[in-house]
N, C-alpha and C positions, 0 to 999 in steps of 0.2 A: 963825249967827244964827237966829231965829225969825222966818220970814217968812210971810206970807200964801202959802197953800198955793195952787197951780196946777190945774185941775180936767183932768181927761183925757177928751178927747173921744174920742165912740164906745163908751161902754160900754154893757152888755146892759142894759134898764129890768131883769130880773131874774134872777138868777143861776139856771143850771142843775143843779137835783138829779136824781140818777141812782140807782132803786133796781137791781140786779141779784140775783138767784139762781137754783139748780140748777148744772148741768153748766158745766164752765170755758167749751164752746163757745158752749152759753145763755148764759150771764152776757156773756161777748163779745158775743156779735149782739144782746142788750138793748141793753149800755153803746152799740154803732158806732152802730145803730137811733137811740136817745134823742139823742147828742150829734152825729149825723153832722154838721151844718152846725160844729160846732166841730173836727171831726176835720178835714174840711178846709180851714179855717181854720190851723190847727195847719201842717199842711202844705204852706200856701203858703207862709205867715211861715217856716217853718225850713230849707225852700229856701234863701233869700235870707240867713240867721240863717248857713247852714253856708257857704254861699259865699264871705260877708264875712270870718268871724271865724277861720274855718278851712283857704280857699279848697278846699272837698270840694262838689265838683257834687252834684246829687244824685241822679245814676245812679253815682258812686262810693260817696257815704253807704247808699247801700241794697246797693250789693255788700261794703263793708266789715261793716256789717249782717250778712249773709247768715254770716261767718265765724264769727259768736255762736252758730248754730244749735246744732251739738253741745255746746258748753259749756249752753247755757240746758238743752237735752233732757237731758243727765244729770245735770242739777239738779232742773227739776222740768218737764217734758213739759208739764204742766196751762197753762206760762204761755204757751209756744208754743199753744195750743190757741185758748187765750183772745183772744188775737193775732189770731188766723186770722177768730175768732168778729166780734174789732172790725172787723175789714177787712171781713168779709163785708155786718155790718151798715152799713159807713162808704160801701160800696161802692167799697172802695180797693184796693191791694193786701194781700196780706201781708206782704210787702217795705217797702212805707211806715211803716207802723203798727211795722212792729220797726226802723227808721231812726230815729223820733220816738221809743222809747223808747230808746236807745242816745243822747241830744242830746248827752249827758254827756261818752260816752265820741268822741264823734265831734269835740264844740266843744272842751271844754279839752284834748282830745291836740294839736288842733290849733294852741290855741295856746299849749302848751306847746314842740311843735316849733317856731312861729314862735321865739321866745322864745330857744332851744338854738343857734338859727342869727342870731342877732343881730339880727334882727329887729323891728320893732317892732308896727306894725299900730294898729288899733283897738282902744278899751277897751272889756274886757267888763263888763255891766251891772253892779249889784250882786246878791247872793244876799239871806244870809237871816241873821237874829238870833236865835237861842234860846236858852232860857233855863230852867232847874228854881230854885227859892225852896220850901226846905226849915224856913223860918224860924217858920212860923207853925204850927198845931196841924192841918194840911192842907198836903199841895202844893200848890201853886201851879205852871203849866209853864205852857209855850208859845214863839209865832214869830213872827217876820215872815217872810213869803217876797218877795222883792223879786224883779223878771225884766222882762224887756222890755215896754213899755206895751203891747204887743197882746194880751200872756198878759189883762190882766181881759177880753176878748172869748174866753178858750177855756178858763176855767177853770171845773170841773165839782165838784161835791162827791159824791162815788161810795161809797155804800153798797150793799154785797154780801152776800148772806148763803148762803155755799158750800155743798155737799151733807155736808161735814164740817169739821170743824174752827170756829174764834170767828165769829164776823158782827165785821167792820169798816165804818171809816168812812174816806176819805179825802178832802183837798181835792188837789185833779190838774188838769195839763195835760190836754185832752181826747188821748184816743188815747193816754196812759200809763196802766199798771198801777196807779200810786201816786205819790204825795208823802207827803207827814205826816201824821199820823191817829191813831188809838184803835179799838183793838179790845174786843170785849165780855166779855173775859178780863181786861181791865185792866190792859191792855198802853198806854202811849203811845207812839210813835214820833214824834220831832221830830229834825230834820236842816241839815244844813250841806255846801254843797258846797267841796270842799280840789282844789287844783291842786298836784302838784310835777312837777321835771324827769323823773320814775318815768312819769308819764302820757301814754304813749303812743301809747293805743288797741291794746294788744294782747290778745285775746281770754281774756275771762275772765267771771265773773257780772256786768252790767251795773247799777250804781247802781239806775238805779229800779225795776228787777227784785228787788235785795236789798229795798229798802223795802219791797215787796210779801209778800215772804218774810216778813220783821219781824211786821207787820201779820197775819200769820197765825200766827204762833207762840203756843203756848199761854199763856208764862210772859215774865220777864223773861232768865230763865237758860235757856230755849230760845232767844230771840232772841239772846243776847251769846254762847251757841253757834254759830248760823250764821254768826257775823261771822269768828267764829274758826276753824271748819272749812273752810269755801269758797275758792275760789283767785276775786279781784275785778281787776274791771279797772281801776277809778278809786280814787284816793282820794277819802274823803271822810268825814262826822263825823255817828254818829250817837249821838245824846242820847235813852237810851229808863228810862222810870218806870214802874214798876210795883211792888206793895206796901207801898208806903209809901216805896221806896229809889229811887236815880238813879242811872244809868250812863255815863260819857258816853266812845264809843269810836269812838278816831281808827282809819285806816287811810289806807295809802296800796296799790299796787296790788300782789297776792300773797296770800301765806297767812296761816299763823297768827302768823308771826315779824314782822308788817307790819304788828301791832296794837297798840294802846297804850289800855289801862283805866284811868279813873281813876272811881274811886269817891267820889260827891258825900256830904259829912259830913254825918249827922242834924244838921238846925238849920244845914244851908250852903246858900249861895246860887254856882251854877255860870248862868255865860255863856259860849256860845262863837258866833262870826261864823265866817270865812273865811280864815282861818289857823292853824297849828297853836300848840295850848299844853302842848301834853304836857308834861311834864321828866322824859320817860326818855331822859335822854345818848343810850343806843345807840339807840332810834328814832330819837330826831330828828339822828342824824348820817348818818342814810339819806336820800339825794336832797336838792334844795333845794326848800322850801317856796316857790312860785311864788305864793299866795295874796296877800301885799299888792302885787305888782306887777300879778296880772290884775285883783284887785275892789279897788284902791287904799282904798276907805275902809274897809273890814274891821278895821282898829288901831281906827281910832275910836269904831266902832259898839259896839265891845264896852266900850272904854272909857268910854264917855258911860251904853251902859246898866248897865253895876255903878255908875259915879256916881250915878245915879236912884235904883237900886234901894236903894242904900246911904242913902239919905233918906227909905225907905218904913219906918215902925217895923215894921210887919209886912205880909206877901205879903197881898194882895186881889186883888180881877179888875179892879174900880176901881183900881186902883193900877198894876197892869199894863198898862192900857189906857191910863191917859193915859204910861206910860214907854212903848210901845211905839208913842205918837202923838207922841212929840218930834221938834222941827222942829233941832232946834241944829245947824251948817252945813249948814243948807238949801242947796239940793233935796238931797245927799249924807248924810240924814239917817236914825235910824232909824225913822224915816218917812218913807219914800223917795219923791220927785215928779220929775215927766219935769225937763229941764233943756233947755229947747227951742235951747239955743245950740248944744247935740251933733247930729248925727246921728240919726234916729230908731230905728236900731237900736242904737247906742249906750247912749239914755237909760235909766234905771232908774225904777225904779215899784212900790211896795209893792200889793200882786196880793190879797193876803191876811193878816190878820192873826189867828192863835187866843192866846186863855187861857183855859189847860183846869185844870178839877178832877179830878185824875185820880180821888180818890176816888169820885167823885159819878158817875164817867164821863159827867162836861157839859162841852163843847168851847162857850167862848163865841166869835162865829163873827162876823168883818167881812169880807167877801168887796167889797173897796177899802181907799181909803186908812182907817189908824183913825181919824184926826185928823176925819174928817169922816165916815165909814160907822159907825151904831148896830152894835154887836153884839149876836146873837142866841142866845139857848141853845139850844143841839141835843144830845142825847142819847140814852142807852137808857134802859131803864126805865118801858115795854115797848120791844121792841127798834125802833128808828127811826121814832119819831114824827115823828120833824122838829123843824122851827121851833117850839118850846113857845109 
């Protein structure tokens, strides 16, 4: 149903933008510096987040952590660096800072193992909705990212512009590397987190570590390379645009054999939430897809937004905005609002919502719910003005 939307108390009167550049340890001790009060924020909440969902203390989270080291160092050293750099600035650990970007690998292993042992537990929040609309004489992309109501008090919009390689953007948990974003190459990165029985937590390149990776690749075909080359520890779905094309590629945890491409059609419109859609027989006969049992409305979300979408004659940012504001089975909606009956870690809450022109390289930008937060154009051109 479409119900009158629930207001979430406590949020920042204004969201925090973060520019960084130079050296990986500069850019770190900028970003920990700029956002510390949300770094440790971050930190208390995922204490209690790892406790509940996963029961991992969080002197085990930070030594399971610790196992990542040499897989991240001979991936790329710089992220480790950068880590160091947030912690110094956050005035934290380095141990903390690399446990909060690990959430992934720490919360769904964990209850993936509930899950394996019959278990039942608490429900995990909901994630996130994306979407490419190839329909119109421009793309059209974008997301929800939905996550626990305390993320709109820690979520940062992090522009970096490295000593080499594109300048990005991303919207982030504070004290992560990245979420979803657009790089100045014209690169877009939009994502989905996927659970199956494969996730473990066994040490491999860690989710938001890859997103990072993405975000710095030059092309679209250097990023659906990394995905392919690298040994990952989660599954999970990322939907990346660039030149005109769409890519949207599954994995679950492993290498190159763990992948599944599907190539969005000129003039097609691709959605995917939190569950897998591949239809490659032999992928999807590996592991069970745990996805509609952890984020239960994942089926619908996706279903309700190709219904919308399939009403729009053609993709706009107007058009996307109000489908990615829909209330229909409120509060479990793809506009997602607390559900004050649950649990407070429980509830879910849409944190963020983009629709980007990837041409244009403009991120139009609601940092809350859409349904009620204006969006803003953010862009380059010159590189990171900000708020137009």
């Amino acid at each position: 149903m479409n119900a009158e939307p629930q207001t979430v108390e406590g949020l920042p009167a204004e969201p925090l933008f973060v520019r960084t550049s130079g050296s990986p340890l500069d850019r770190g001790r900028q970003y920990g510096t700029a956002a510390r009060t949300q770094v440790l924020r971050s930190l208390e909440h995922y204490e209690r987040v790892y406790a509940k969902f996963a029961d991992v203390p969080w002197d085990a989270a930070t030594a399971l952590a610790e196992t990542f080291v040499p897989v991240i160092e001979a991936f790329d050293a710089d992220h480790l660096e950068e880590m160091q750099g947030i912690a110094e600035g956050a005035g934290v650990t380095f141990a903390d800072v690399l446990a909060l970007n690990l959430r992934t690998e720490i919360l769904f292993s964990g209850k993936a193992r509930k899950i394996a042992a019959g278990a039942g537990g608490p429900t995990a929040p909901p994630e996130c909705t994306a979407f490419v609309d190839l329909r119109g004489p421009e793309p059209v992309v974008g997301q929800n990212w939905d996550w626990i109501p305390f993320a709109h008090g820690t979520v940062v919009v992090l522009e970096t512009e490295p000593t080499n390689g594109p300048r990005w953007v991303s919207v982030v948990e504070a004290g992560l590397l990245a979420k979803f974003g657009m790089n100045s190459a014209g690169l877009t990165v939009l994502t989905n987190a996927l659970v199956t029985s494969l996730d473990v937590g066994s040490p491999g390149m860690p989710y938001h570590l890859l997103l990072r990776a993405l975000l710095e690749s030059e092309s679209l075909a250097a990023a659906e390379e990394k995905l392919r080359s690298v040994h990952r520890s989660s599954s999970a779905n990322y939907l990346l645009v660039g030149d005109g094309r769409a890519v949207d590629v599954e994995t679950r945890p492993g290498g190159a054999n763990d992948v599944s491409v599907h190539r969005v059609d000129p003039g097609g419109l691709f959605v995917h939430t939190n569950h897998f859609v591949s239809d490659d027989s032999a992928f999807a006969s590996t592991g069970t897809d745990l996805g509609p049992t952890v984020m239960a409305d994942t089926l619908f979300r996706r279903a309700r937004t190709l219904e919308l979408a399939g009403r729009m004659p053609q993709p706009t940012v107007a058009g996307w905005h109000e489908v990615l504001g829909d209330h229909e089975n409120y509060p479990e909606a793809v506009c997602c609002h607390p559900n004050p009956a649950e649990h407070a870690l429980e509830q879910g809450s849409t944190v963020a919502s983009a629709v980007i022109e990837p041409e244009r390289q403009v991120m139009h930008l609601a940092l809350g719910h859409p349904c009620t937060t204006p969006r803003a154009p953010y862009g380059y051109r010159p590189f990171f003005k900000g708020l137009a």
